[in-house]
Each structure stands twice: as C-alpha cells, then as structure tokens.
MDAnalysis code that builds the backbone (N, CA, C; Angstrom):
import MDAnalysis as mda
import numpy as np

u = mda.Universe.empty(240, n_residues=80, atom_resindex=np.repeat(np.arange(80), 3), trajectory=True)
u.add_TopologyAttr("name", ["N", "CA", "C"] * 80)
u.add_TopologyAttr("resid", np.arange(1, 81))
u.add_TopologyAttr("resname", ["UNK", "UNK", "UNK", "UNK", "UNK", "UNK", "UNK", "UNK", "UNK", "UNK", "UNK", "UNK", "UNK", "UNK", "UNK", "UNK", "UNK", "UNK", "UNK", "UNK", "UNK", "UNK", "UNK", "UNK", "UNK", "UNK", "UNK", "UNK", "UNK", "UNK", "UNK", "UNK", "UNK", "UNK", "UNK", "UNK", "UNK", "UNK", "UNK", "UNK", "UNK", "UNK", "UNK", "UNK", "UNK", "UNK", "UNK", "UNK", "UNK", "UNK", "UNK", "UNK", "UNK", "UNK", "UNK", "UNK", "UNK", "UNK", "UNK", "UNK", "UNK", "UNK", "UNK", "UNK", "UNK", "UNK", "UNK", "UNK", "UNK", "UNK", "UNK", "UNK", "UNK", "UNK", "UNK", "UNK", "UNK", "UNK", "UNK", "UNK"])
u.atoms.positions = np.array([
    [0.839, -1.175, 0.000],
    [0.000, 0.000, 0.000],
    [0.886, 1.240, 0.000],
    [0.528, 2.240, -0.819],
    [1.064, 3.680, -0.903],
    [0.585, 5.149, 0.041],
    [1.016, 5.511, 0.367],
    [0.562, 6.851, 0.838],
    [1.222, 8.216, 0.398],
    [0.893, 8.573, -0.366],
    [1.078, 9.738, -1.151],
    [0.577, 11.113, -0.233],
    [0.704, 11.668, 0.155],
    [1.012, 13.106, 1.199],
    [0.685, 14.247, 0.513],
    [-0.375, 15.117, 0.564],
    [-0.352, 16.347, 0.470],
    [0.485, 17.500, 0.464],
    [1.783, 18.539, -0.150],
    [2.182, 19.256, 0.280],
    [2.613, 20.515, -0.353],
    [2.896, 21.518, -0.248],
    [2.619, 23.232, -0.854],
    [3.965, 23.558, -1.189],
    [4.125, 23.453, -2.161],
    [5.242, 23.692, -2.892],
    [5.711, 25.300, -2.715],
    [6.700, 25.510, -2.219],
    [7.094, 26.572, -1.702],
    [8.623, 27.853, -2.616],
    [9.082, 26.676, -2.946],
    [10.073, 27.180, -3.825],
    [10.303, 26.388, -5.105],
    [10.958, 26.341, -6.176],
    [11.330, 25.729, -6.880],
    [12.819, 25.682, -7.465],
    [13.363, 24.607, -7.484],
    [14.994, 24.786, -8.041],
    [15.220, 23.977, -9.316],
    [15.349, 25.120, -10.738],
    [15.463, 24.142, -11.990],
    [16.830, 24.383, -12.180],
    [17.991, 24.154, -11.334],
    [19.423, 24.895, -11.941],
    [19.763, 23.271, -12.024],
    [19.199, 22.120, -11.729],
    [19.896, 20.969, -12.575],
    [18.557, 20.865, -13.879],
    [18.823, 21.053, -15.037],
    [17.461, 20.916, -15.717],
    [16.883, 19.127, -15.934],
    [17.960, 18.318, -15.583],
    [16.997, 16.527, -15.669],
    [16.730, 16.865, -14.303],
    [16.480, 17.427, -13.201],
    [16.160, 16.761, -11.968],
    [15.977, 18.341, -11.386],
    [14.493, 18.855, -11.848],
    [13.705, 19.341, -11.102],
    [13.596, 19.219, -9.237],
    [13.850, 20.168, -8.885],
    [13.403, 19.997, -7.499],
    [12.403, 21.296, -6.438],
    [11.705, 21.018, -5.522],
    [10.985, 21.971, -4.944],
    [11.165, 21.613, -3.550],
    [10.988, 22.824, -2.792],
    [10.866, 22.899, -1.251],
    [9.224, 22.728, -1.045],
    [9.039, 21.566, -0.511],
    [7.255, 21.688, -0.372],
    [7.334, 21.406, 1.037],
    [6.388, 21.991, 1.931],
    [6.013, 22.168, 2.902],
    [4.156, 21.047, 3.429],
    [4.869, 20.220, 3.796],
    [3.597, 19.219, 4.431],
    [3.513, 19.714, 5.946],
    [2.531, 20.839, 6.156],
    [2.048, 21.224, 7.669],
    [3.398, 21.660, 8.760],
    [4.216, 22.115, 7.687],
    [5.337, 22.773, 8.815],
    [6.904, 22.144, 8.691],
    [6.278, 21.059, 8.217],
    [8.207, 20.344, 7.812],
    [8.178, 20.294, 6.281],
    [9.515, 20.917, 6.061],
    [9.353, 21.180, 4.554],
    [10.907, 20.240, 4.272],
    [10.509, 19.490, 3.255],
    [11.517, 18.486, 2.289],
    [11.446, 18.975, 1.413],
    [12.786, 18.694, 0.092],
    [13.444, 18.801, -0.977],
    [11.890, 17.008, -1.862],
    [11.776, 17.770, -2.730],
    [10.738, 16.694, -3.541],
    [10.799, 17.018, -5.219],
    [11.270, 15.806, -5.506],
    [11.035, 16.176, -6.809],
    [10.140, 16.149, -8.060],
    [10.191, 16.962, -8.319],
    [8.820, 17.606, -9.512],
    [9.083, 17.385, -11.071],
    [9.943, 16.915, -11.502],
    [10.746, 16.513, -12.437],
    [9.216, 16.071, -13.840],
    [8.527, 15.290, -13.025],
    [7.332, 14.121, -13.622],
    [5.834, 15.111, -13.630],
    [5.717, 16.412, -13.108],
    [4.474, 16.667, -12.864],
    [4.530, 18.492, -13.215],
    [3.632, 18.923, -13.758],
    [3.472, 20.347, -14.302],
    [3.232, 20.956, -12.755],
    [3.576, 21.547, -12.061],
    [3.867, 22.310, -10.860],
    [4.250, 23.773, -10.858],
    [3.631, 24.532, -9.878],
    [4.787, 26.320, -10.258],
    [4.265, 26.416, -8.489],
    [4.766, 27.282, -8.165],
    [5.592, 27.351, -7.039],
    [3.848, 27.958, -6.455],
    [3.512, 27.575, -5.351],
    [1.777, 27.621, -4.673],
    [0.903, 26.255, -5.008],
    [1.350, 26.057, -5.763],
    [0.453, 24.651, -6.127],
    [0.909, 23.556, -4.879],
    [-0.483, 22.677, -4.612],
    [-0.093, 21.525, -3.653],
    [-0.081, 20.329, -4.957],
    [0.818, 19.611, -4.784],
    [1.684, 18.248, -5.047],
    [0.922, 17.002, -4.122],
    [1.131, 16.010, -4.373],
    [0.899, 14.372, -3.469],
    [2.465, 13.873, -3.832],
    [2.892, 13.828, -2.907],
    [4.120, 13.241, -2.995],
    [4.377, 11.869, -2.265],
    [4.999, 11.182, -2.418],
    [5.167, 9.363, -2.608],
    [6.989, 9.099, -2.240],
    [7.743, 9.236, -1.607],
    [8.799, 8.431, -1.280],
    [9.627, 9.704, -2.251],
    [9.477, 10.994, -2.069],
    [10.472, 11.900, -2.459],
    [10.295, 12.006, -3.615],
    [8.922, 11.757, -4.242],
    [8.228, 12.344, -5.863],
    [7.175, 13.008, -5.881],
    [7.054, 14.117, -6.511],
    [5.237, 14.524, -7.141],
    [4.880, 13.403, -7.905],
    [3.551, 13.148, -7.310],
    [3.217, 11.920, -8.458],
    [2.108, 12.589, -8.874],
    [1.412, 14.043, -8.506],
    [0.117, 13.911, -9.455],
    [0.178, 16.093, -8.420],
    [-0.379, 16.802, -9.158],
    [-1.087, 17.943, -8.367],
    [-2.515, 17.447, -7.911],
    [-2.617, 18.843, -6.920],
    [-3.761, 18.319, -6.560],
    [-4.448, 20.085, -5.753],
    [-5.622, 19.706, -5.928],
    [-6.207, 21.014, -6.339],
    [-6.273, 22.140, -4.504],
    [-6.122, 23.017, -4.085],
    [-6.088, 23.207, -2.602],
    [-7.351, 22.672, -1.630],
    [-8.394, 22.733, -2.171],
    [-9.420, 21.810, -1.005],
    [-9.524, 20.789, -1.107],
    [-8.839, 19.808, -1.904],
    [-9.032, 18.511, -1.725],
    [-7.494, 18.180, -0.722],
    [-6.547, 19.138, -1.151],
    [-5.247, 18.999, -0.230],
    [-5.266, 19.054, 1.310],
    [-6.541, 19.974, 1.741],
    [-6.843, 20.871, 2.828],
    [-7.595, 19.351, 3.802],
    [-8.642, 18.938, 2.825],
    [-9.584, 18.209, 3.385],
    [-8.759, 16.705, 3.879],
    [-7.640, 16.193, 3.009],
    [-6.653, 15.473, 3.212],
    [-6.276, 15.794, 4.329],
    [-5.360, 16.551, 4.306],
    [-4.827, 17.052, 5.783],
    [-5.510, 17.169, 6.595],
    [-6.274, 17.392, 6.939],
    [-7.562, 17.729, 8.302],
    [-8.128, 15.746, 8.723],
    [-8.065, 15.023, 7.246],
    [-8.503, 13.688, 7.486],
    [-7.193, 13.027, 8.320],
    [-6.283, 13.322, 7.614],
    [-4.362, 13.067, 8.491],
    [-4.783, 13.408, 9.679],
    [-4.927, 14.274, 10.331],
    [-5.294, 15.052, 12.040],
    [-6.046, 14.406, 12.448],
    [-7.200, 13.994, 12.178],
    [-8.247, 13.532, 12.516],
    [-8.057, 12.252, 12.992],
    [-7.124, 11.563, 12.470],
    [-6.695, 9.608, 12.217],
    [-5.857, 10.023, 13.538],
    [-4.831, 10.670, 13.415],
    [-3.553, 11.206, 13.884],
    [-4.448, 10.962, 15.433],
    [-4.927, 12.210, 16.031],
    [-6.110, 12.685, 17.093],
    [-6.887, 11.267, 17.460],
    [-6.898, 10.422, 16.881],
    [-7.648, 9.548, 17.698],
    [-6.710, 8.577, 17.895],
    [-5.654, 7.777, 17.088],
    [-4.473, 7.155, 17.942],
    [-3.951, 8.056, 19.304],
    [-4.270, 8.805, 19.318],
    [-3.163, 9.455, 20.611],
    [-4.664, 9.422, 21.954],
    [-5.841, 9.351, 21.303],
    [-6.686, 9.467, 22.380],
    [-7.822, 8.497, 21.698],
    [-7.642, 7.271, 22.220],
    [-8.456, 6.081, 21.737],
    [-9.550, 5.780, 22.388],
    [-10.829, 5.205, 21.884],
    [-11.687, 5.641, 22.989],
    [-12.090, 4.346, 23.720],
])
C-alpha cells in the first residue's frame, strides 16, 4: 500500500534541468521533492510518494486530506 502526502510547494529549483526539485512544505516540515514528472509552479499543492510529485492536486481537496491526516492522527493518541 502507498501513501502519497499532500504538500505546498514553496520554492522551486530548476538549476539541474533533468532533476527538477521543490521545497514543499507538508504542515510545517518542509523536504526537498522532486517535480521533475508533474506540471507544478511554485503555490500549487503536489501528493508526494517516497520523495516524488506523483500527481497535483487542487487546494481543497489537499486541505480536506490534511484535516482527514489530524483527525486519524487525534484519535491514535486518544483512543476511545
């Protein structure tokens, strides 16, 4: 099974041109991800997979993701 991650692409670095890369920001920790495979510009949210964009993705479906992450998150820590 895959889990592909929501996250807000914050900067972009094309100074290697085969290997696209962006600073994307998933809720406060921001990784190096590469964008190489996916039409992206710097505000757009990404789903990223093991240090790839594998697809954009539009901001309320990114939003509603994340809030579902918290939600899962929030009840392991307080089980009922």
């Amino acid at each position: 099974m895959c889990l592909a991650v929501p996250g807000k692409i914050i900067s972009i670095d094309s100074s290697v041109p085969e290997l696209k890369m962006a600073k994307v920001d998933f809720g406060g920790m921001i990784k190096n991800i590469c964008i190489q495979w996916v039409e992206a510009s710097e505000g757009d949210y990404v789903l990223a997979h093991a240090g790839m964009a594998i697809s954009t993705v539009d901001e309320e479906r990114a939003r509603e993701t994340l809030a579902d992450f918290d939600a899962i998150a929030r009840s392991l820590e307080n089980p009922t």
